[in-house]
N, C-alpha and C positions, 0 to 999 in steps of 0.2 A: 504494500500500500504506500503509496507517494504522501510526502509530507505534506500533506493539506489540513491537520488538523479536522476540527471542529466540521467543518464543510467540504469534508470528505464524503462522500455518494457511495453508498451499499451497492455492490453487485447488483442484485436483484433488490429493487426497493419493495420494504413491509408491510403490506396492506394490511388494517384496522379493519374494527367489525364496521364501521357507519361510512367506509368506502374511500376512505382518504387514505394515502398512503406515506411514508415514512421513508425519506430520501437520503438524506443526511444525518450526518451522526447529529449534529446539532436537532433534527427534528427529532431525534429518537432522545435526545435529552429533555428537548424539552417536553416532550408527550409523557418519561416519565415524571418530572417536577409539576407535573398536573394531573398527576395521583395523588391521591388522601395520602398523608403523612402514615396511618397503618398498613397502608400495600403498599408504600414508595419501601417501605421497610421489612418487606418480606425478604427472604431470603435468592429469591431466582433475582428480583429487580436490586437487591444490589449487588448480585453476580453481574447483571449485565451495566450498572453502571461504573464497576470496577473495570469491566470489557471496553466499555466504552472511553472511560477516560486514556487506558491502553492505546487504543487504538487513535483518537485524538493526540497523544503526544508521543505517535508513532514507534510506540513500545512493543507494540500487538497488534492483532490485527481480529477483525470480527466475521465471521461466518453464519451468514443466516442459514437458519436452519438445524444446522446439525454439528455447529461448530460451539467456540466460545459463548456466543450470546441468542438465546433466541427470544426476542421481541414480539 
């Protein structure tokens, strides 16, 4: 993954149940920071915002699906 940070673009972007979809690690942030504070804190959503920060400051990198993070 090239150092783009933040606004780095998923392979395959994550479609939502209400049809919008998830492009950027920035939309995948902020989609989670607009969960209730008791799901922001489950345990999968801060696997995946561990992933995602990874992946933002080009440490890691994220795999929809079936990899580090699924959203």
């Amino acid at each position: 993954m090239a150092a783009e940070g933040w606004s780095c673009r998923f392979d395959d972007p994550i479609p939502l149940p209400d049809g919008r979809q998830l492009v950027t690690l920035q939309d995948a942030a902020n989609y989670i920071m607009k969960l209730q504070k008791p799901e922001q804190n489950l345990e999968q959503w801060q696997t995946a915002i561990g992933c995602l920060i990874g992946a933002a400051e080009d440490r890691d990198f994220v795999m929809h699906a079936s990899g580090c993070c699924v959203l």
